[in-house]
N, C-alpha and C positions, 0 to 999 in steps of 0.2 A: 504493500500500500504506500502510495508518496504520499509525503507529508512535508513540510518548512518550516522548521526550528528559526524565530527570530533570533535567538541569541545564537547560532550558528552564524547566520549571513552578515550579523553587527560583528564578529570575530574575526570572519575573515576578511572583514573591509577594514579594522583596525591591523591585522597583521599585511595588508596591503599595502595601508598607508606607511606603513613604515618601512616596509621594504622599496617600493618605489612609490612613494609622497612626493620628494624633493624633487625626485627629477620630472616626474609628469605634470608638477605644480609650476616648473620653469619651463618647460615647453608651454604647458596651457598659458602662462602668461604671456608668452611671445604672441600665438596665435589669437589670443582674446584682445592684446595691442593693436593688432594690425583691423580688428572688428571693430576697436572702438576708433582707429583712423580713417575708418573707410565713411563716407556723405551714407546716412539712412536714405532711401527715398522715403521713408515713413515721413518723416519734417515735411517733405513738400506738400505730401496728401494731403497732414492735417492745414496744409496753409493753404491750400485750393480750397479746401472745405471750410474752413474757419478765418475767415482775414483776421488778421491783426489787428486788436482793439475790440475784439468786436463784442467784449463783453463774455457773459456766462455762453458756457456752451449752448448753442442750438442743435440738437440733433429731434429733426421732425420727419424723419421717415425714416425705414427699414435703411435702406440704402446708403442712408448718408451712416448710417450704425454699422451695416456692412464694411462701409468704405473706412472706416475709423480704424477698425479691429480686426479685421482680414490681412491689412497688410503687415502688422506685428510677425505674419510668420516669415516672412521676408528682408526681417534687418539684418544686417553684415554682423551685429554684433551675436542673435542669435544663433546663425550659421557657423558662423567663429566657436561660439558652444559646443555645438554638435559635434564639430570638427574636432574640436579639441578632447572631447568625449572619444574618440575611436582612437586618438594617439596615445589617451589615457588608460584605454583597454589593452592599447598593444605592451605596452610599457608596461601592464600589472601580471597580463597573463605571458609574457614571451620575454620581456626583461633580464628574464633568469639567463636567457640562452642566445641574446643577441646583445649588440652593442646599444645604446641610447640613440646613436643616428639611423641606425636599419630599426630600430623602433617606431621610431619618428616618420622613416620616409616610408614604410611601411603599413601603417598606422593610415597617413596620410593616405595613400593609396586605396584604403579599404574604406575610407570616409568617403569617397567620392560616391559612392553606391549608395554606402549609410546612408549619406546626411540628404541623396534624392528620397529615399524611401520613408525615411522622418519626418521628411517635410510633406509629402504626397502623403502621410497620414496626416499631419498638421491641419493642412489645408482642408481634407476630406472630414475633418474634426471641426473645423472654422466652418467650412459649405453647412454640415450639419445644423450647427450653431443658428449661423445665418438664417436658413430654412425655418429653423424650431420659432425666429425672432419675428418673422414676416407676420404672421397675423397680430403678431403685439410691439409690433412696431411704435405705433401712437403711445401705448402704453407705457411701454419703455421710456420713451421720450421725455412722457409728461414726469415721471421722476426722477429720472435726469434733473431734469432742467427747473425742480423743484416747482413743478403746479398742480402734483399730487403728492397727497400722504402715502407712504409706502405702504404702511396699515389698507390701504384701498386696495392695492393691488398684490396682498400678499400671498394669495394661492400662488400667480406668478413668479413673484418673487422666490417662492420656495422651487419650484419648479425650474426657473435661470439654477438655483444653486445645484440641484439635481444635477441637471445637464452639463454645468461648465464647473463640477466639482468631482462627485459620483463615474463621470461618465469618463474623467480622467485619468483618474483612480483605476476605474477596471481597465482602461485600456493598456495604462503603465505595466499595469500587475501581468495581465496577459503578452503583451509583446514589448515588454519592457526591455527584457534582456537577449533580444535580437542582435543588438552590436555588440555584448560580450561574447554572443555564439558566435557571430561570425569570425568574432578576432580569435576564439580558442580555435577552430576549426580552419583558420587562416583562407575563409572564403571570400570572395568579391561578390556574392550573389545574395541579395538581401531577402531573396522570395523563400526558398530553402530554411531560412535562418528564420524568416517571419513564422511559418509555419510549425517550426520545429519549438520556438517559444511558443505559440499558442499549446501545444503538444507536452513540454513540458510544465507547464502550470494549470494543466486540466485537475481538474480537484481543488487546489489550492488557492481560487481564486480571493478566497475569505479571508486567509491569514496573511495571505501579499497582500491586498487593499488596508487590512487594519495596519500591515509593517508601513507599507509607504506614507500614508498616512499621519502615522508617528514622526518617522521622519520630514515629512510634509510640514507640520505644525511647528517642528522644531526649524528647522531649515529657514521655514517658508516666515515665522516671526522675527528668527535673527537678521534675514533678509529688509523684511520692511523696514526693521529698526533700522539697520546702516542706510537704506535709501533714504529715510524720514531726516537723517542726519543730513547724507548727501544733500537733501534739499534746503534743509538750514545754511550748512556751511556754502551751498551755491550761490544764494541771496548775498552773501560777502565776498565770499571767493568762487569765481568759476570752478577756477582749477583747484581747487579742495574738492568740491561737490562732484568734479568727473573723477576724482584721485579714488574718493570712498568708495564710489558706484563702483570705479574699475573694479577694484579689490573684494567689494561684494559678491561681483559676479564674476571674479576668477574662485574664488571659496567656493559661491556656490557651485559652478561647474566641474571644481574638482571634488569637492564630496560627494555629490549626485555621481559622478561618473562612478564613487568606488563603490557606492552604495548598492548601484545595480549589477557591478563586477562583484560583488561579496553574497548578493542575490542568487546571480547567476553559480559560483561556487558552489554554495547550497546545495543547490538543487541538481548539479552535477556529481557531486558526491557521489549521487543515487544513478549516475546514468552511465552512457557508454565513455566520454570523458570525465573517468574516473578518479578511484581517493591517487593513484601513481601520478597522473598526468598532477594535479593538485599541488600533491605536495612539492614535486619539481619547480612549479612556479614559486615556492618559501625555502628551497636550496640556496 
């Protein structure tokens, strides 16, 4: 019978980190640098959509909500994540047996497939979204933009947290750990690997959604906190407020990365990349 010991996959994300922390924490900031160098077109949207000055937000149609939130999966700094997530995985599971650079360009190379096949869920997770928002468009709006009490629309409400909370949750849980298979199995083919995570965490999907979750809440609070700052110290210093963000979001990229690499362990234990294959990677 499979099963998922939380305190197994917290152990082997802590003996990860310590074996290869440093070095997959100084590549991800290289690559999360060059994310946060690159022009979002996200800034242009919300400026087509929103001129400057133009007061409280207006968002009065599906569309214009679409057009807001759809493009978030498309900034350079999120892809720089992704990416850095696969150089992360090559560094934890093959680090043992290759150089830092054949990691790295290695890594890189298996990300090019990942980071299409993450985003073409993303996206198809955004479409969803999108779709679920259209007949509550108006609705949506009006609390936005503060001309309803949220108390009015709170079936809604609870139902948005469903969708863009619950439904992230299971997806994580079920195909989460797709790019550490691929990087254990050292494959470029993200379909094989997509399948093969739904396949491993059939049964399991209850104790993965409460693990990520945990981690979720922890992560996902430490996160706001340092943004919350970032935004204080922005109002003074730019470059303070881009310094914290950076640093936020290279932590959180490299935790999350080990989080679902100590996941994936797990649950390998139990499989055909076995306890040998495992323990080589902590040689």
């Amino acid at each position: 019978m499979k099963r998922f010991e939380m305190r197994e996959a917290w152990a082997f994300m802590v003996q990860l980190m310590r074996a290869q922390g440093l070095k997959a924490t100084a590549i991800c900031a290289a690559l999360l640098l060059a994310g946060f160098a690159m022009k979002s077109p996200y800034t242009d949207i919300i400026a087509a959509i929103l001129p400057p000055n133009s007061g409280p937000i207006m968002l009065d149609s599906p569309s214009q909500i679409g057009a807001v939130v759809i493009p978030v999966v498309f900034t350079p700094i999120l892809l720089a994540m992704i990416v850095s997530a696969f150089v992360a995985w090559r560094m934890c599971l093959w680090g043992h047996d290759e150089s830092a650079l054949q990691s790295v360009v290695r890594g890189l190379v298996s990300s090019l497939p990942g980071t299409l096949a993450t985003v073409v869920l993303m996206f198809l997770f955004a479409a969803v979204g999108f779709i679920f928002l259209l007949p509550f468009g108006g609705a949506l709006a009006n609390v936005l933009n503060g001309f309803a009490d949220v108390q009015t629309y709170l079936p809604f409400v609870l139902a948005l947290l469903v969708v863009f909370t619950a439904v992230p949750l299971f997806v994580a849980a079920r195909l989460g750990i797709f790019g550490p298979y691929m990087t254990a199995y050292k494959s470029r083919n993200p379909v094989p690997a997509l399948r093969e995570s739904w396949e491993m965490t059939e049964g399991l999907t209850g104790s993965l959604m409460l693990y990520l979750f945990m981690v979720q809440i922890v992560l996902g609070g430490a996160y706001l906190v340092l943004r919350i700052v970032a935004g204080i110290l922005g109002m003074y210093n730019e470059y303070a407020g881009i310094a914290v963000t950076y640093i936020s979001t290279l932590a959180l990229t490299v935790i999350l990365s080990f989080v679902f690499a100590g996941v994936y362990l797990a649950l390998a234990a139990r499989s055909e990349w076995g306890e040998d294959d495992i323990e080589a990677v902590f040689d």
